[in-house]
ZAMARLUM-753387 format. One record per residue (C-alpha): residue in three letters; x, y, z. Coordinates in steps of 0.001 Angstrom, whole numbers, always signed. Example, Ala and Ser with C-alpha at 12.3 -4.5 7.8 and 13.67 -1.06 7.14 Angstrom:
<nodes>
<node res="ala" x="+12300" y="-4500" z="+7800"/>
<node res="ser" x="+13670" y="-1060" z="+7140"/>
</nodes>
This chain:
<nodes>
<node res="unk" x="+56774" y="+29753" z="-55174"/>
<node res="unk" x="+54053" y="+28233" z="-53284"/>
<node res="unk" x="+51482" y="+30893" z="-51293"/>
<node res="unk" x="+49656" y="+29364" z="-47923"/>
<node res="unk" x="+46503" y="+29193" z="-47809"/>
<node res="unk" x="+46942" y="+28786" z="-44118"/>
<node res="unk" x="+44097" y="+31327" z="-42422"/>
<node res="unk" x="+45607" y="+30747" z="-38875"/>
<node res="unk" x="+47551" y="+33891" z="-39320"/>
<node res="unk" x="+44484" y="+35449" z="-41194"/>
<node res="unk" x="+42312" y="+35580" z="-39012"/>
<node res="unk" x="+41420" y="+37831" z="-35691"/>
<node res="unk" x="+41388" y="+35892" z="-32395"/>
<node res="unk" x="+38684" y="+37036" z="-29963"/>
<node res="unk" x="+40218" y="+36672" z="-26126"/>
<node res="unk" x="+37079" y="+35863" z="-24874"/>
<node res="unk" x="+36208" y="+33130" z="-26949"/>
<node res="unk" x="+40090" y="+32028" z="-26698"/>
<node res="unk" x="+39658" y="+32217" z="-22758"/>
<node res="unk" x="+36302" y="+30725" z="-22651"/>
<node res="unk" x="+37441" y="+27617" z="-24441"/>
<node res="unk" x="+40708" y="+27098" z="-22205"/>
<node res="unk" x="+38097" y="+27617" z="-19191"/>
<node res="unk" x="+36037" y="+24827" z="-20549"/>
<node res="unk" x="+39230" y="+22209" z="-21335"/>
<node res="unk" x="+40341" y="+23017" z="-17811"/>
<node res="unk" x="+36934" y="+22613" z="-16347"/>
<node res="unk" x="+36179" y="+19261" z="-18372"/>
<node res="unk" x="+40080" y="+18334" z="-17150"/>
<node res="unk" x="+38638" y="+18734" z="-13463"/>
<node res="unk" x="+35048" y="+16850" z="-14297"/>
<node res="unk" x="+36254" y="+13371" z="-15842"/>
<node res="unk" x="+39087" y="+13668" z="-12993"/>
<node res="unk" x="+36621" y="+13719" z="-9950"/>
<node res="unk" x="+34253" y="+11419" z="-12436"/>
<node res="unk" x="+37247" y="+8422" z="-12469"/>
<node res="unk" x="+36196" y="+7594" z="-9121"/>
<node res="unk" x="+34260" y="+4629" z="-8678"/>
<node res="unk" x="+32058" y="+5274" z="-4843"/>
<node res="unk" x="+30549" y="+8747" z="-3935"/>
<node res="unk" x="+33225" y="+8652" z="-629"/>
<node res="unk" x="+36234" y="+8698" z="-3546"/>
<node res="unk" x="+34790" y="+11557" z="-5383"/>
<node res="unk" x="+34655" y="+13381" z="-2265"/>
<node res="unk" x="+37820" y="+12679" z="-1541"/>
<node res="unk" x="+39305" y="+13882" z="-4388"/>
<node res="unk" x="+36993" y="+16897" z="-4850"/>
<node res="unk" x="+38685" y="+17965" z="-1272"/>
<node res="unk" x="+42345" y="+17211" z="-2851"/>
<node res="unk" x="+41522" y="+19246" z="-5981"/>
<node res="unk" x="+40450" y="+22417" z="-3362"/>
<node res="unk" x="+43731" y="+21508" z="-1661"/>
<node res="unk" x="+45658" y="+22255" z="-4959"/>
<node res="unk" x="+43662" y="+25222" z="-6539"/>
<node res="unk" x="+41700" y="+26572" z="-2985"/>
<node res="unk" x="+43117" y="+25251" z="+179"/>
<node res="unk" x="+41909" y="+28011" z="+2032"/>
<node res="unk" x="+38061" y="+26576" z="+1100"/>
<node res="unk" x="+38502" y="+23431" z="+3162"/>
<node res="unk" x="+38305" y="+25202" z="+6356"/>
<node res="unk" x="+40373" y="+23087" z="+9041"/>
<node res="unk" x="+41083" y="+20110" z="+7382"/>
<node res="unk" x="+43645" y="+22471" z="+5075"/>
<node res="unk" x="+46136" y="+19692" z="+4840"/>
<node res="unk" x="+46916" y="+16123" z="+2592"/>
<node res="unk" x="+47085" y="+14752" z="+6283"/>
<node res="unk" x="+44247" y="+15997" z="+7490"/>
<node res="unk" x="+42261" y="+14995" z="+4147"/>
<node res="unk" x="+43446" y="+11337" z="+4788"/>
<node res="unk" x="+42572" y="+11375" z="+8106"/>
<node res="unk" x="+38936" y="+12436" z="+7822"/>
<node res="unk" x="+38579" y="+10003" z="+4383"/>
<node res="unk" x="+40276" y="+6823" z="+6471"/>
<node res="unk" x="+43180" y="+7332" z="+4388"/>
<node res="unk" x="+46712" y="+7387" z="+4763"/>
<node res="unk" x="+48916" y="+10489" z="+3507"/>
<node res="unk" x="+50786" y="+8852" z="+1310"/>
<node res="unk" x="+47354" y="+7712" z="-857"/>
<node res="unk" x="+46108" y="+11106" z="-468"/>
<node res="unk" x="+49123" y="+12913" z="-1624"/>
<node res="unk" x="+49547" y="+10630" z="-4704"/>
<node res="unk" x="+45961" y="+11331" z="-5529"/>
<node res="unk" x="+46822" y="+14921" z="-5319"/>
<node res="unk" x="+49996" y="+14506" z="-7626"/>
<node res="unk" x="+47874" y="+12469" z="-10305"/>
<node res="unk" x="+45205" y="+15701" z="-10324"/>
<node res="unk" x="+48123" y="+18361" z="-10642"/>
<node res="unk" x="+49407" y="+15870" z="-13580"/>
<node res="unk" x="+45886" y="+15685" z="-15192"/>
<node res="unk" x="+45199" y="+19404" z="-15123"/>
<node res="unk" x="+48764" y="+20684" z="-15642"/>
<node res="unk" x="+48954" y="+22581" z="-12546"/>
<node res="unk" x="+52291" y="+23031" z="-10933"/>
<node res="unk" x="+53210" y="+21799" z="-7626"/>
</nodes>
């Protein structure tokens, strides 16, 4: 018979460490996202689609993809498929 010496089982989890360290992966998820842009005017503009999908009620009157595209110069369609690509990055659901 062959024992495990496996400690995953072993050992006590601490749920603040645990939740600490999902914070940061989520976090660093968010970071590298807004940091794939290439001009300061895209990393706004996809710092206001990451408020629209975790804090839309931050963004005051421009609370919509539409009205994110409008104030960036860009069309909804660009702005919604930027918001679809940061949902898919962080694992959010629509």
């Amino acid at each position: 018979m062959k024992t495990n010496d496996d400690h995953f089982f072993a050992l006590p989890v601490d749920p603040r460490l645990e939740a600490r360290a999902m914070l940061l992966e989520g976090f660093s998820r968010l970071l590298i996202w807004l940091a794939d842009a290439t001009t300061l005017e895209e990393r706004g503009l996809r710092a206001s689609v990451a408020l629209y999908c975790v804090r839309p009620d931050l963004l005051g009157s421009a609370d919509t993809l539409e009205a994110i595209g409008d104030f960036a110069g860009e069309t909804f369609q660009a702005v919604h498929k930027l918001a679809d690509e940061f949902r898919l990055t962080t694992g959010l659901e629509s």
